[in-house]
N, C-alpha and C positions, 0 to 999 in steps of 0.2 A: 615385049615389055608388058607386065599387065601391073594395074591400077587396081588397088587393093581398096583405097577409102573413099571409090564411088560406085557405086550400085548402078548398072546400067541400065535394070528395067526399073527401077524408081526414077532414075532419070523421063524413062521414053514415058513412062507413068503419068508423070508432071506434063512433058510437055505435051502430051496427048489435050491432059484436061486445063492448061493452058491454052488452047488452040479456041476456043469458042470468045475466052476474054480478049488476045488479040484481038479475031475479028470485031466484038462489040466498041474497043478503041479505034479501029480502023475507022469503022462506019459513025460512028458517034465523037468527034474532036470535040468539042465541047463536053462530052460528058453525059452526065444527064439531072432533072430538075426531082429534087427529092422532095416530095409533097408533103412527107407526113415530119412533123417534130416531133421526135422521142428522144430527149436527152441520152436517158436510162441504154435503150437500144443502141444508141451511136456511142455509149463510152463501149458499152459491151463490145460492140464493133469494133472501136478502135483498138482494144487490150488483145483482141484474137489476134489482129491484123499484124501487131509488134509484138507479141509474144510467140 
C-alpha cells in the first residue's frame, strides 16, 4: 500500500525539530515567565503560530 498525500521525510523532518520543544515542555510544566511586553511582537507571534 503506499500513501501518496504524506511525505515521509517531511514528516521525520518535523518530528526531528519537534524533539527539543517536547523536551522544553517536559522539563518546564509551567511554562515559562515572559519578561519582556511587546504587544506588536506577541500579535506577530500569534498570526505565524495560526497561520
Amino acid at each position: 500500500m503506499q500513501i501518496e498525500w504524506i511525505n515521509i521525510y517531511g514528516l521525520a523532518f518535523v518530528m526531528i525539530i519537534m524533539i527539543q520543544n517536547i523536551i522544553f515542555a517536559i522539563r518546564n510544566k509551567d511554562g515559562f515567565d515572559n519578561l519582556w511586553v511587546n504587544k506588536p511582537v506577541e500579535a506577530v507571534e500569534q498570526i505565524g503560530r495560526f497561520c
